[in-house]
PDB file of N, CA, C, O and CB in Angstrom:
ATOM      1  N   UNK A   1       0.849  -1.166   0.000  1.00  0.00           N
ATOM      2  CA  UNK A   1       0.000   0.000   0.000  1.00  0.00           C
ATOM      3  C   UNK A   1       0.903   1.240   0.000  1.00  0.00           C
ATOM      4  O   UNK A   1       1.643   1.330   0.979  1.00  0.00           O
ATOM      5  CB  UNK A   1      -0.970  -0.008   1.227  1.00  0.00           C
ATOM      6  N   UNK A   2       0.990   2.389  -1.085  1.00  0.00           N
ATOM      7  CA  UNK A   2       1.715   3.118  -1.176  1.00  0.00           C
ATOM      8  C   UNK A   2       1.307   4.114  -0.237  1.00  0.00           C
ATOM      9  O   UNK A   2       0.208   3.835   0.242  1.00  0.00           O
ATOM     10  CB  UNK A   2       1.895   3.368  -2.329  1.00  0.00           C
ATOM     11  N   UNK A   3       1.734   5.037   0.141  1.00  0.00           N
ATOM     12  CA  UNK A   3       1.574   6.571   1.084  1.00  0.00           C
ATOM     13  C   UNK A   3       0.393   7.411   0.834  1.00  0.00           C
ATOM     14  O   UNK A   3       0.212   8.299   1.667  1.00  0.00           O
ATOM     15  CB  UNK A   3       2.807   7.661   0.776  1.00  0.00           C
ATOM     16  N   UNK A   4      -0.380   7.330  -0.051  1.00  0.00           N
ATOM     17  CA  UNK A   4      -1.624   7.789  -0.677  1.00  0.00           C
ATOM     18  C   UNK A   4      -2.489   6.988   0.111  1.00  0.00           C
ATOM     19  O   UNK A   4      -2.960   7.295   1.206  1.00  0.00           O
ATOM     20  CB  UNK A   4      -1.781   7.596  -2.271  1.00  0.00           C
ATOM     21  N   UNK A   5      -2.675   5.878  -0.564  1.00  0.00           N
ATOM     22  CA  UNK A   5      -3.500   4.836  -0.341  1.00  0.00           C
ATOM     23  C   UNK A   5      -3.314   4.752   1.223  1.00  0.00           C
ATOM     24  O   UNK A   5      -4.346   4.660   1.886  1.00  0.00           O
ATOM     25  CB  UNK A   5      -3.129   3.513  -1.214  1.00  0.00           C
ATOM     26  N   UNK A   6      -2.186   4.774   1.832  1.00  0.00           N
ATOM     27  CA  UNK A   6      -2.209   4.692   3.375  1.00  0.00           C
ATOM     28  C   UNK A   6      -3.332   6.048   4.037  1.00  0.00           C
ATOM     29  O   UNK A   6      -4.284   5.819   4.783  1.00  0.00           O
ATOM     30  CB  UNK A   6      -0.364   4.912   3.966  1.00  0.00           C
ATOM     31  N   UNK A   7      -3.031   7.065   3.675  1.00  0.00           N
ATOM     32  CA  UNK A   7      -3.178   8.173   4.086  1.00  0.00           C
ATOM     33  C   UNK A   7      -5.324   8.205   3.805  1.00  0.00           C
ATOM     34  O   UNK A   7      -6.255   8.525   4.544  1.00  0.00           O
ATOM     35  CB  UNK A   7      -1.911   9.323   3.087  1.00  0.00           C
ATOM     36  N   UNK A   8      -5.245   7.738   2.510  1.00  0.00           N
ATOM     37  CA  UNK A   8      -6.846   7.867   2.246  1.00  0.00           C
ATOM     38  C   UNK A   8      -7.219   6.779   3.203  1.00  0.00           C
ATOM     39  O   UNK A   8      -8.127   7.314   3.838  1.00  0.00           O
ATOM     40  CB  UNK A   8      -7.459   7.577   0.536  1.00  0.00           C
ATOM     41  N   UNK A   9      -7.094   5.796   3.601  1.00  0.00           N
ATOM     42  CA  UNK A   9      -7.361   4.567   4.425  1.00  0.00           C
ATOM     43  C   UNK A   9      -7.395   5.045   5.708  1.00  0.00           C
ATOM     44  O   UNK A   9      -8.287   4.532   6.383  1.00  0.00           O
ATOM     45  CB  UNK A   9      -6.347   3.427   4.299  1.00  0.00           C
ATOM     46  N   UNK A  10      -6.629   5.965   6.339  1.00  0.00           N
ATOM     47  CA  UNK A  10      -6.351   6.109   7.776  1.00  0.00           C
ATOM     48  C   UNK A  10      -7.912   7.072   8.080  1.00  0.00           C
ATOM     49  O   UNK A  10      -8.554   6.931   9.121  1.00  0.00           O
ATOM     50  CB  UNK A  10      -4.568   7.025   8.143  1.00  0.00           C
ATOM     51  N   UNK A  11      -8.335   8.057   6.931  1.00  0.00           N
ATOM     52  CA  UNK A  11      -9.228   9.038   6.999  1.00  0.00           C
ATOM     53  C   UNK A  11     -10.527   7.845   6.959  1.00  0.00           C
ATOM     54  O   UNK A  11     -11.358   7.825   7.867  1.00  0.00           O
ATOM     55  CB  UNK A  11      -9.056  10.314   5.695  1.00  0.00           C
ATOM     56  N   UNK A  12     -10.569   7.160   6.143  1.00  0.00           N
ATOM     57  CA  UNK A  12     -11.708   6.318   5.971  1.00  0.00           C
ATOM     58  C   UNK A  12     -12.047   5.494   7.461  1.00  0.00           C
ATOM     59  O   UNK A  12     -13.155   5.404   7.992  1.00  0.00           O
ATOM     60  CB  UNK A  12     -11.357   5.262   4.688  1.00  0.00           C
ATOM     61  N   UNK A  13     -10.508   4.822   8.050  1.00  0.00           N
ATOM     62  CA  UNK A  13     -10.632   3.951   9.512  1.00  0.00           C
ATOM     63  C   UNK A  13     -11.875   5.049  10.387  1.00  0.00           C
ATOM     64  O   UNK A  13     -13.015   4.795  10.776  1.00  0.00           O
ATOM     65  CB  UNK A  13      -8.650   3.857  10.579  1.00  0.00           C
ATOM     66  N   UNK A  14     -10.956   6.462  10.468  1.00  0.00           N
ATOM     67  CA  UNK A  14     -11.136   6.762  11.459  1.00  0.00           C
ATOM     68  C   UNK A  14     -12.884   7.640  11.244  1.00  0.00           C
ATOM     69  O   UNK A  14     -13.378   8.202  12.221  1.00  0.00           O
ATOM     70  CB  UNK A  14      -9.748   7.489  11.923  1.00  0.00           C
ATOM     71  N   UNK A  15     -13.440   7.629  10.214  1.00  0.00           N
ATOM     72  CA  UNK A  15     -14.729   7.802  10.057  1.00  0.00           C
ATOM     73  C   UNK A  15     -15.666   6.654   9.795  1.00  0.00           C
ATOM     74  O   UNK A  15     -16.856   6.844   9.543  1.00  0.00           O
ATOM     75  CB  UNK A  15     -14.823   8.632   9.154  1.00  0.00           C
ATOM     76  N   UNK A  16     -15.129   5.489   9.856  1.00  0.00           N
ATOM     77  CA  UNK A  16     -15.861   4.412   9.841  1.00  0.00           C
ATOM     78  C   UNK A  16     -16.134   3.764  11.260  1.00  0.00           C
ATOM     79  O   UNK A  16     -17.100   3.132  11.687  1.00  0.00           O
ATOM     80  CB  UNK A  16     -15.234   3.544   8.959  1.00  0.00           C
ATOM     81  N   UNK A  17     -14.627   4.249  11.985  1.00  0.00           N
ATOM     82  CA  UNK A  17     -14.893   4.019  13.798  1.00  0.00           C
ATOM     83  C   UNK A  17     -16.095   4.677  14.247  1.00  0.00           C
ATOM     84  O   UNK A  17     -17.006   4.143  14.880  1.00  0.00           O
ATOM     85  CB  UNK A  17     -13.639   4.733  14.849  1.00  0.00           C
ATOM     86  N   UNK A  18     -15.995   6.415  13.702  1.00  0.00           N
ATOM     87  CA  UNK A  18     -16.718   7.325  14.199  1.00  0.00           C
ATOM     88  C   UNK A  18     -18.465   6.971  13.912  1.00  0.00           C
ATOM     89  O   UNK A  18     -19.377   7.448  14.586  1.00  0.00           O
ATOM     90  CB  UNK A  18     -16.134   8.660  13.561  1.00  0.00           C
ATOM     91  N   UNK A  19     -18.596   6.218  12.984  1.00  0.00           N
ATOM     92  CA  UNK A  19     -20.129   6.123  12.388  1.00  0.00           C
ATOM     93  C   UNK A  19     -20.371   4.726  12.934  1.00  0.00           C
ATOM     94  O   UNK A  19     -21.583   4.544  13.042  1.00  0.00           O
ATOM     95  CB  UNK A  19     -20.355   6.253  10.519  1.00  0.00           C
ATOM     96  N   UNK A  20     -19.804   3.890  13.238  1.00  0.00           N
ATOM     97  CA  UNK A  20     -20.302   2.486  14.084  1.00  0.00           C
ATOM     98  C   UNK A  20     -20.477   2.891  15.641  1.00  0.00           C
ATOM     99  O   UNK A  20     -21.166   2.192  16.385  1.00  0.00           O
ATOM    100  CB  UNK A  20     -19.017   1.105  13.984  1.00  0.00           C
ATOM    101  N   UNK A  21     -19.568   4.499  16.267  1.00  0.00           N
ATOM    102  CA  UNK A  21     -19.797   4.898  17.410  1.00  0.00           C
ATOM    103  C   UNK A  21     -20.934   5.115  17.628  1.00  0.00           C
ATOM    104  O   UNK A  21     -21.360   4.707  18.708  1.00  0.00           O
ATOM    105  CB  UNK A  21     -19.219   5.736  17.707  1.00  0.00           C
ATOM    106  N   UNK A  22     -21.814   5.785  16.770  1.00  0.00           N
ATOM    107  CA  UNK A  22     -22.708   7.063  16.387  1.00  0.00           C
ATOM    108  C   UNK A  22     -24.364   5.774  16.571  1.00  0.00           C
ATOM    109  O   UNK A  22     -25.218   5.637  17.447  1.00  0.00           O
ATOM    110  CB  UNK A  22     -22.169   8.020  14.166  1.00  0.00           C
ATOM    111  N   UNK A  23     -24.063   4.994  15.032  1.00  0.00           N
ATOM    112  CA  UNK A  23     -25.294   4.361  15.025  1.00  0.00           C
ATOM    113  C   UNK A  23     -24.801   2.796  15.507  1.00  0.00           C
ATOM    114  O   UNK A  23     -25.793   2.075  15.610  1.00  0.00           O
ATOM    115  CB  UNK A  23     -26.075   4.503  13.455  1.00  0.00           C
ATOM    116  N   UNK A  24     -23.892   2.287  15.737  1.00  0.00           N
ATOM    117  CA  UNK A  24     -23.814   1.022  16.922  1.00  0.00           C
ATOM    118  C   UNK A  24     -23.128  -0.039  15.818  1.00  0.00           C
ATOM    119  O   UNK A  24     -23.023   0.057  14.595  1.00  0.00           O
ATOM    120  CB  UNK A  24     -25.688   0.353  17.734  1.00  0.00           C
ATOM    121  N   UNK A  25     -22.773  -0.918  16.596  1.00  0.00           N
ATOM    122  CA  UNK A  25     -21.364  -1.338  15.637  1.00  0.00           C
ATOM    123  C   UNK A  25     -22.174  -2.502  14.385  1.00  0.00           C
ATOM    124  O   UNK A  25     -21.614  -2.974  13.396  1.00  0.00           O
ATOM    125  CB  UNK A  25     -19.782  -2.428  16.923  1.00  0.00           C
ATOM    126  N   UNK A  26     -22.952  -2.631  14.621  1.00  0.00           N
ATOM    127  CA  UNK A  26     -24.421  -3.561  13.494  1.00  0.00           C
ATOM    128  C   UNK A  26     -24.656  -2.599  12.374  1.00  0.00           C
ATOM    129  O   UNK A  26     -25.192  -2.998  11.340  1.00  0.00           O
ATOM    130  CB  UNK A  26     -26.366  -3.805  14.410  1.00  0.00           C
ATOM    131  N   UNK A  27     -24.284  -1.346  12.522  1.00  0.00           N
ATOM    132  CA  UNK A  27     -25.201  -0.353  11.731  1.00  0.00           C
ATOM    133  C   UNK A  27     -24.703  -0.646  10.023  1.00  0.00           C
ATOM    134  O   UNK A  27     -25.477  -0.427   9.091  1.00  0.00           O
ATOM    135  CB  UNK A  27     -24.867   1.512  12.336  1.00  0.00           C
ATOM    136  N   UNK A  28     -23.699  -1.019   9.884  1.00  0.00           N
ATOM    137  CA  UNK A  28     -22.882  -1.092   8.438  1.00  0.00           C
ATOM    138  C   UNK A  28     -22.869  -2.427   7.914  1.00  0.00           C
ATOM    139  O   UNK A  28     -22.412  -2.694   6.803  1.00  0.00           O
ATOM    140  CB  UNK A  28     -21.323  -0.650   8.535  1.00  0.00           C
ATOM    141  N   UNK A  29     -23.482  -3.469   8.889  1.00  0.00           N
ATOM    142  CA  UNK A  29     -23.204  -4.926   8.412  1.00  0.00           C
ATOM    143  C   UNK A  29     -24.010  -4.877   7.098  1.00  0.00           C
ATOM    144  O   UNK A  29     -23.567  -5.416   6.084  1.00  0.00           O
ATOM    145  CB  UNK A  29     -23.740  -6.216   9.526  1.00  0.00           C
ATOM    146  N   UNK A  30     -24.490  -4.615   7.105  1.00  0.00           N
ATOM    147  CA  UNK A  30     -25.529  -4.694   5.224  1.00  0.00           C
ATOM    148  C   UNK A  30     -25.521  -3.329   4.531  1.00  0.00           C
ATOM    149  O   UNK A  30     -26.437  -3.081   3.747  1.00  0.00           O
ATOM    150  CB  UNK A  30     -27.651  -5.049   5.355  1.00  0.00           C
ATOM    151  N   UNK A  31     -24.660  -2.516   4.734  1.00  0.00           N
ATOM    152  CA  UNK A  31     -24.615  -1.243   4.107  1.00  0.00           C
ATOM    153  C   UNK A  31     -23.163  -1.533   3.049  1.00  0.00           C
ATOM    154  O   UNK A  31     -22.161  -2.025   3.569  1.00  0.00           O
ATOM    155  CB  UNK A  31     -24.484   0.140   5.409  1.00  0.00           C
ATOM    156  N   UNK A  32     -23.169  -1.247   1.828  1.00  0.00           N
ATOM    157  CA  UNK A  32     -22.071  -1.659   0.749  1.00  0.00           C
ATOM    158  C   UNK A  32     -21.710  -0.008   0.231  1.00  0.00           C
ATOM    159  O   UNK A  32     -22.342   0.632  -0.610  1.00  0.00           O
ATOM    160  CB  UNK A  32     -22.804  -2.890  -0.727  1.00  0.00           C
ATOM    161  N   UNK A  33     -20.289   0.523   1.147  1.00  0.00           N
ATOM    162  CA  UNK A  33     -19.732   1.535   0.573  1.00  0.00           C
ATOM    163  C   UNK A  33     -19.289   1.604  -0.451  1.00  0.00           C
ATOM    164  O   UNK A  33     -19.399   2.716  -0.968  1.00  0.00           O
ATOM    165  CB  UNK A  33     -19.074   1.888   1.040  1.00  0.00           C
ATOM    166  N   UNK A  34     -18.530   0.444  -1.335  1.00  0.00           N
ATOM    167  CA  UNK A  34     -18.309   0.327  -2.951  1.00  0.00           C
ATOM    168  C   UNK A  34     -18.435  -0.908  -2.796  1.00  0.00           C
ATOM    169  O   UNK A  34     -18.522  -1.593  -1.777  1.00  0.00           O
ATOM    170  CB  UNK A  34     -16.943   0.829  -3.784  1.00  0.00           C
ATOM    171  N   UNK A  35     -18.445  -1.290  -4.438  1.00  0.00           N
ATOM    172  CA  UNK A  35     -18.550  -2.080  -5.349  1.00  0.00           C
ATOM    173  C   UNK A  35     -17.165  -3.283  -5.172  1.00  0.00           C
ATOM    174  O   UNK A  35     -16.206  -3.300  -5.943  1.00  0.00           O
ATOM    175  CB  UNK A  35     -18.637  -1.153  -6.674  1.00  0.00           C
ATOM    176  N   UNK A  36     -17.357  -4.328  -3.866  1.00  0.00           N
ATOM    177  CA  UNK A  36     -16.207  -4.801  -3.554  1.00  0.00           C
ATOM    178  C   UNK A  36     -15.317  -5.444  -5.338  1.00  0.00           C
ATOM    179  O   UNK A  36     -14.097  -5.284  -5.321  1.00  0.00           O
ATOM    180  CB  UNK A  36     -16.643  -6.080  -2.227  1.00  0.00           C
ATOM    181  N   UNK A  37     -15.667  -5.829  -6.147  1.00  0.00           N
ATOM    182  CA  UNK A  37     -15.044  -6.075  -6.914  1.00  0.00           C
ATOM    183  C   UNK A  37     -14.193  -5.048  -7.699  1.00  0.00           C
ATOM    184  O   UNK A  37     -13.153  -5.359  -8.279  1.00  0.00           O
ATOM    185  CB  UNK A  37     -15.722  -6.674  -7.421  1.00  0.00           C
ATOM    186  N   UNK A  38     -14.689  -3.861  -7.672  1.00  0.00           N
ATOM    187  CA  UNK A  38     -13.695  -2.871  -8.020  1.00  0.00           C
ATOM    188  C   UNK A  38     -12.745  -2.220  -6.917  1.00  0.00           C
ATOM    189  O   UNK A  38     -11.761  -1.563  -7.256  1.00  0.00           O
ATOM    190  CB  UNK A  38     -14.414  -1.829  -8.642  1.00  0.00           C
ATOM    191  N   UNK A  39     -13.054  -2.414  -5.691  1.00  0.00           N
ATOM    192  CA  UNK A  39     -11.743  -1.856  -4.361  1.00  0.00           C
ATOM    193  C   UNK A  39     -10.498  -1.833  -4.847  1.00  0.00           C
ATOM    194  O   UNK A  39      -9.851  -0.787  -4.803  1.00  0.00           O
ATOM    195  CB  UNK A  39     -11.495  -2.886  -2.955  1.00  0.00           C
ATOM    196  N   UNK A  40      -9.936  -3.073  -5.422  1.00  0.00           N
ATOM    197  CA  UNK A  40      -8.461  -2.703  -4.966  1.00  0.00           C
ATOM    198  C   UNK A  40      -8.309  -1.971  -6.223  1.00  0.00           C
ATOM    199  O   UNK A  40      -7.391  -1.226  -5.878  1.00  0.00           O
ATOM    200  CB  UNK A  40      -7.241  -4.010  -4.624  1.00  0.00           C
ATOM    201  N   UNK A  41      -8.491  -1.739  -7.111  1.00  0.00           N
ATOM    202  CA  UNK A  41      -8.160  -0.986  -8.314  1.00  0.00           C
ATOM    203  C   UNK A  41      -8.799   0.460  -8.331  1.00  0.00           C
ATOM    204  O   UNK A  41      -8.380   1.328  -9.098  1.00  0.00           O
ATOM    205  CB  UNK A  41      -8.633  -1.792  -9.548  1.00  0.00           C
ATOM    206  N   UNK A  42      -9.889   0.682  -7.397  1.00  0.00           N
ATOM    207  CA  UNK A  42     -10.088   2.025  -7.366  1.00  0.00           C
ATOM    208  C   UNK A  42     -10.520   2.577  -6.231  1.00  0.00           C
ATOM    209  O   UNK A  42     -11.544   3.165  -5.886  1.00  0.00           O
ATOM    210  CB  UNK A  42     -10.845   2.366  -8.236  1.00  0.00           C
ATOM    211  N   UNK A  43      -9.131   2.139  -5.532  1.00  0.00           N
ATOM    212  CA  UNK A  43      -9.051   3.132  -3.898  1.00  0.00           C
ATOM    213  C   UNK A  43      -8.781   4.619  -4.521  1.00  0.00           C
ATOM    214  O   UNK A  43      -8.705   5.292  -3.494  1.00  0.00           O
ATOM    215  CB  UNK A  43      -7.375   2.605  -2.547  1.00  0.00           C
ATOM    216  N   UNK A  44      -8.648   5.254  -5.297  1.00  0.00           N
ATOM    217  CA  UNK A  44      -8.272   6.755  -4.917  1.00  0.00           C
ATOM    218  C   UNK A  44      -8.936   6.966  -5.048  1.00  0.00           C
ATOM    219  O   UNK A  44      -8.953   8.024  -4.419  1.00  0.00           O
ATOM    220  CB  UNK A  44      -7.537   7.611  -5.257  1.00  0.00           C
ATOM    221  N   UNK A  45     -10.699   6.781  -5.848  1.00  0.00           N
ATOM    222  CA  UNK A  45     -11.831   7.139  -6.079  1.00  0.00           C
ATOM    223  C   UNK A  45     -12.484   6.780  -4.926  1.00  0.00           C
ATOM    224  O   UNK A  45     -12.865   7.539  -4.035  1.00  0.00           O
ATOM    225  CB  UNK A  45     -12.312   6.687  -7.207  1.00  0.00           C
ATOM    226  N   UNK A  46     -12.614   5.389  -4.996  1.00  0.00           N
ATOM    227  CA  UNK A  46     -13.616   4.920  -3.522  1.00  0.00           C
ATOM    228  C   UNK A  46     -13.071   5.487  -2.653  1.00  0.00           C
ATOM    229  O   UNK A  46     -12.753   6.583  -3.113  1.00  0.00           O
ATOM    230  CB  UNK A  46     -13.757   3.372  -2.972  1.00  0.00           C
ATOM    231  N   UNK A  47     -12.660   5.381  -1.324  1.00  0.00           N
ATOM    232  CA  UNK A  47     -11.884   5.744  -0.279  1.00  0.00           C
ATOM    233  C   UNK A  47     -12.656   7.176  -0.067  1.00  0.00           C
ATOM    234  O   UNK A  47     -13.638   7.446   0.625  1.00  0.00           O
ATOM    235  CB  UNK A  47     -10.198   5.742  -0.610  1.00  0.00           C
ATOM    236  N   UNK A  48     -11.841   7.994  -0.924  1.00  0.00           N
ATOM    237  CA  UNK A  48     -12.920   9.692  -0.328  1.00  0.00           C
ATOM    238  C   UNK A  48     -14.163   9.556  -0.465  1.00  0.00           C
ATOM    239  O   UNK A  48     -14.933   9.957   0.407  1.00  0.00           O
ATOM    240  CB  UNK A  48     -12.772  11.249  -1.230  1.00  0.00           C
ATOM    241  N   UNK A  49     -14.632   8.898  -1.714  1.00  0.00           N
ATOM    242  CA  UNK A  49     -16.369   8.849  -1.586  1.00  0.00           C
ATOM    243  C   UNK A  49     -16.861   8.138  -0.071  1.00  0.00           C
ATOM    244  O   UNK A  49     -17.580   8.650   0.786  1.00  0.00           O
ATOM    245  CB  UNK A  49     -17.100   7.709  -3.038  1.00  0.00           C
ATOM    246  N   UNK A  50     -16.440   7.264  -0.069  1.00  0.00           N
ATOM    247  CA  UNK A  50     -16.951   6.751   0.674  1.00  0.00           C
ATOM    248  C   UNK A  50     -16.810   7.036   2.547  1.00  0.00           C
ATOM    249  O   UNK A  50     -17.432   6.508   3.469  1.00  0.00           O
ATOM    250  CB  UNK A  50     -16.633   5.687   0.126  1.00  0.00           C
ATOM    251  N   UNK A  51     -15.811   8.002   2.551  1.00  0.00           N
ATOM    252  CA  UNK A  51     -15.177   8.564   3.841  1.00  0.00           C
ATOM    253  C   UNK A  51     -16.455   9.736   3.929  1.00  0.00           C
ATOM    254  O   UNK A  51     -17.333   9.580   4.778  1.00  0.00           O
ATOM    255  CB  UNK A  51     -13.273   9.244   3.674  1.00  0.00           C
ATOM    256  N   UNK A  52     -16.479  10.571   3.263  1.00  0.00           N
ATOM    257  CA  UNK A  52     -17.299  11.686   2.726  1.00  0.00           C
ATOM    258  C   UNK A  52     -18.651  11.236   3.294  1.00  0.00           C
ATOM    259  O   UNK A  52     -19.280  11.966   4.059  1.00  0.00           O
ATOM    260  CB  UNK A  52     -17.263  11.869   1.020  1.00  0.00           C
ATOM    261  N   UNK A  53     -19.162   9.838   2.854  1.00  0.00           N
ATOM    262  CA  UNK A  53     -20.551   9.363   2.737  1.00  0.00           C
ATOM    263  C   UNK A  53     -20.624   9.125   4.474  1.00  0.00           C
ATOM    264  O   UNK A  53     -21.483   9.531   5.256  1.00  0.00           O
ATOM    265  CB  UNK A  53     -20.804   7.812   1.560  1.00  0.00           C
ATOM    266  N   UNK A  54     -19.540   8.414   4.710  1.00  0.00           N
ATOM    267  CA  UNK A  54     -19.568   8.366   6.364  1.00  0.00           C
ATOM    268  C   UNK A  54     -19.690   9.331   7.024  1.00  0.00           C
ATOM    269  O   UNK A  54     -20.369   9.302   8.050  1.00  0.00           O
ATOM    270  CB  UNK A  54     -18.569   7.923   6.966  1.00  0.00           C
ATOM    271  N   UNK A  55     -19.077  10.409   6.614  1.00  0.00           N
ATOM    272  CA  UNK A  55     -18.798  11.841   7.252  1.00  0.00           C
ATOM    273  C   UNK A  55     -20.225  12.749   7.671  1.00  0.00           C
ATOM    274  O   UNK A  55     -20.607  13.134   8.776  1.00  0.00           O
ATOM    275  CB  UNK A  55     -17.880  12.763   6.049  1.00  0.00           C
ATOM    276  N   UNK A  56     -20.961  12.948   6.017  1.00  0.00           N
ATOM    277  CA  UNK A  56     -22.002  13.163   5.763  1.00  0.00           C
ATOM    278  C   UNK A  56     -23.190  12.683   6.919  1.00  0.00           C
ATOM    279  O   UNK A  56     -24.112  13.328   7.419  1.00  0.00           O
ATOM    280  CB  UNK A  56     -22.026  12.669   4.554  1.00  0.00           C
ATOM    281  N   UNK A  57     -22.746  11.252   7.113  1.00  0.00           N
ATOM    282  CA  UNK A  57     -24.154  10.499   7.825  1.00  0.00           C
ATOM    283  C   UNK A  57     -23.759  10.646   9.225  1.00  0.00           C
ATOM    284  O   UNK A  57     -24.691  10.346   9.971  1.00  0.00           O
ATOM    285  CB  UNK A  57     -24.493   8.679   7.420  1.00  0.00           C
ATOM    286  N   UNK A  58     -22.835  10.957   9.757  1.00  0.00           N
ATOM    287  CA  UNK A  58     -22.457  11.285  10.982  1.00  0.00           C
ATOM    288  C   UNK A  58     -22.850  12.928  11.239  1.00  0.00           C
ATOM    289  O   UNK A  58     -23.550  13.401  12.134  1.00  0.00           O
ATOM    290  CB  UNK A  58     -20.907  10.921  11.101  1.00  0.00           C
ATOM    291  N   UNK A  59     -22.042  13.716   9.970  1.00  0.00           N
ATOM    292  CA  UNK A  59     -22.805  15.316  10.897  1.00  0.00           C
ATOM    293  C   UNK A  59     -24.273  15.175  10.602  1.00  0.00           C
ATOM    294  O   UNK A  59     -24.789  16.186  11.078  1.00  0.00           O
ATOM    295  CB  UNK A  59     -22.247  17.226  10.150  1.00  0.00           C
ATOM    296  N   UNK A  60     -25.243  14.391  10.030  1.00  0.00           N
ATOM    297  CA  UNK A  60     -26.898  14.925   9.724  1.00  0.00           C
ATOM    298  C   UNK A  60     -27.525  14.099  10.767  1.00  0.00           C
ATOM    299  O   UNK A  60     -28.520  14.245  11.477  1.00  0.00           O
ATOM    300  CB  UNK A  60     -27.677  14.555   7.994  1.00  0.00           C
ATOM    301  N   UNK A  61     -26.567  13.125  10.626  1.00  0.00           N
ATOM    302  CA  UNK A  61     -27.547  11.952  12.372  1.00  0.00           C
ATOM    303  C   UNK A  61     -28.505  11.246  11.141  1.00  0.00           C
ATOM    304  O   UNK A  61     -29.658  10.980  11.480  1.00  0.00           O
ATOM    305  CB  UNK A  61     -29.145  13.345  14.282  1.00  0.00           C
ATOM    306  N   UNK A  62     -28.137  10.948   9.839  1.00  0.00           N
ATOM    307  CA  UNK A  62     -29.306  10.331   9.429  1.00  0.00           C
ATOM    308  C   UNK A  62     -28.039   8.830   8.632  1.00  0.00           C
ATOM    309  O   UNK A  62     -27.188   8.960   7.752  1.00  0.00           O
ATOM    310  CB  UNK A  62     -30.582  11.638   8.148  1.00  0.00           C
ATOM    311  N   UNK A  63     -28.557   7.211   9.637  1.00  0.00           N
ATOM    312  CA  UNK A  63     -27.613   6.442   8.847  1.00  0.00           C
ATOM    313  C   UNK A  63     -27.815   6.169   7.318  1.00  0.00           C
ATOM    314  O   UNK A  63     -28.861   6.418   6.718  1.00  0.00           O
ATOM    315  CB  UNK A  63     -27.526   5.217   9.465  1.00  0.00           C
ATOM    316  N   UNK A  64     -26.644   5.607   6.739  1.00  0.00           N
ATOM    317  CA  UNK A  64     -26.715   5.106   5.364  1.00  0.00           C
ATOM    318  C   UNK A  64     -27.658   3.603   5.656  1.00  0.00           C
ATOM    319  O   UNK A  64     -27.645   2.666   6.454  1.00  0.00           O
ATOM    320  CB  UNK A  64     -24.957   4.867   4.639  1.00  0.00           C
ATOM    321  N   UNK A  65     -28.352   4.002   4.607  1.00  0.00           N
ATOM    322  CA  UNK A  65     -29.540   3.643   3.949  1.00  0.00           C
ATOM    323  C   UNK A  65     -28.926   1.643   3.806  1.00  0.00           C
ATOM    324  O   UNK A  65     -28.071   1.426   2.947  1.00  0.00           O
ATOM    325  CB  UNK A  65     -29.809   4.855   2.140  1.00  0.00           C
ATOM    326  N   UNK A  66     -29.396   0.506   4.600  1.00  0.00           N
ATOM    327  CA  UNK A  66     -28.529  -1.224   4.149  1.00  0.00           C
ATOM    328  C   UNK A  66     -29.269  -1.537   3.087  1.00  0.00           C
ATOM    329  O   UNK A  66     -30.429  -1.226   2.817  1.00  0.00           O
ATOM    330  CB  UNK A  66     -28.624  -2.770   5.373  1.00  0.00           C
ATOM    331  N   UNK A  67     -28.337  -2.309   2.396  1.00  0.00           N
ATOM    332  CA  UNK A  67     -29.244  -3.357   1.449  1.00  0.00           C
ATOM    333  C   UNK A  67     -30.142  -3.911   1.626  1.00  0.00           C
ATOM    334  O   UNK A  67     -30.517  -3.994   2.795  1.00  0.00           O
ATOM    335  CB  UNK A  67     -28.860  -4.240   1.071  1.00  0.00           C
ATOM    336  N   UNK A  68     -30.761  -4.423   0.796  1.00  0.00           N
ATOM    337  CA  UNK A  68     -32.071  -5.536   0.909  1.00  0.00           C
ATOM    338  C   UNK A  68     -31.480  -6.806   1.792  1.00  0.00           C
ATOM    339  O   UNK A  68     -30.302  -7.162   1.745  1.00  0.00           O
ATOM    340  CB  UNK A  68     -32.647  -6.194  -0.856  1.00  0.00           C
ATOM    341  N   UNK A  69     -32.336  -7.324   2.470  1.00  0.00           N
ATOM    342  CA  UNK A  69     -32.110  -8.147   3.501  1.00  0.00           C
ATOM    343  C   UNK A  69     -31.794  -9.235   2.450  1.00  0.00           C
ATOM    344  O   UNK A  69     -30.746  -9.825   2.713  1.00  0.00           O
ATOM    345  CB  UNK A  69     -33.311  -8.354   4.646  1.00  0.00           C
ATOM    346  N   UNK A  70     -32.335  -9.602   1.479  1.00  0.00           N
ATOM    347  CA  UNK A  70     -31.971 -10.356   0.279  1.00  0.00           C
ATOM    348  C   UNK A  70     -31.168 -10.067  -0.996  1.00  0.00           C
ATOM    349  O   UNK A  70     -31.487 -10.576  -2.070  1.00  0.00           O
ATOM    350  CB  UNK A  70     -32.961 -10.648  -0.129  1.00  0.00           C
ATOM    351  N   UNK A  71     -29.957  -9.113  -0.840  1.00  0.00           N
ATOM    352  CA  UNK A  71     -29.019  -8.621  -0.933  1.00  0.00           C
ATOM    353  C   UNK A  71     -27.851  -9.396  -1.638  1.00  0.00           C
ATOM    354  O   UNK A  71     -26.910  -9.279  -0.854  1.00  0.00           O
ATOM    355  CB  UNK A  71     -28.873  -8.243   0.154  1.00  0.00           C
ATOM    356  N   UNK A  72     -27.390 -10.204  -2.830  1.00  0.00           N
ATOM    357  CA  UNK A  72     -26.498 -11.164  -2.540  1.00  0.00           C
ATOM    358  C   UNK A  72     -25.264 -10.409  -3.138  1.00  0.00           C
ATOM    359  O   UNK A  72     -25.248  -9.685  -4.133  1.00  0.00           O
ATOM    360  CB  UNK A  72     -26.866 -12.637  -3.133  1.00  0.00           C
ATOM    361  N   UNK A  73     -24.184 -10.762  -2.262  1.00  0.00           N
ATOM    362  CA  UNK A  73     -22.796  -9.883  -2.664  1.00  0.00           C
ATOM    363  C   UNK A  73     -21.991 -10.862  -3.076  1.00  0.00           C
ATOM    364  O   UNK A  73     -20.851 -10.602  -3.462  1.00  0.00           O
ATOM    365  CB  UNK A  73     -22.003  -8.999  -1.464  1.00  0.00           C
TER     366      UNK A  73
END
């Protein structure tokens, strides 16, 4: 993992801690921040979106929206 990729990752940890604080550590088990088959090839895109999206749902108090309970990943 190069110094980028470290650096976007550390911002993502520490708003993904902050939003399992917020709505309880269950809150993300069925919520899909990207498209796991594209991750490792497009962390510089995913990573801020998805830090952002955490960020977002933490200052409004409103959680991200889980998948269908019948959901298959």
């Amino acid at each position: 993992m190069n110094k980028k990729h470290q650096e976007l990752r550390k911002k993502f940890d520490e708003q993904y801690r902050a939003y399992l604080e917020k709505f309880g550590q269950d809150s993300l088990d069925r919520v899909s921040l990207w498209d796991p088959i594209g991750y490792p090839d497009e962390w510089a895109e995913v990573l801020p979106e998805a830090t952002e999206d955490l960020r977002r749902s933490i200052e409004t108090g409103i959680p991200i929206e889980p998948d269908p309970e019948d959901a298959i990943y």
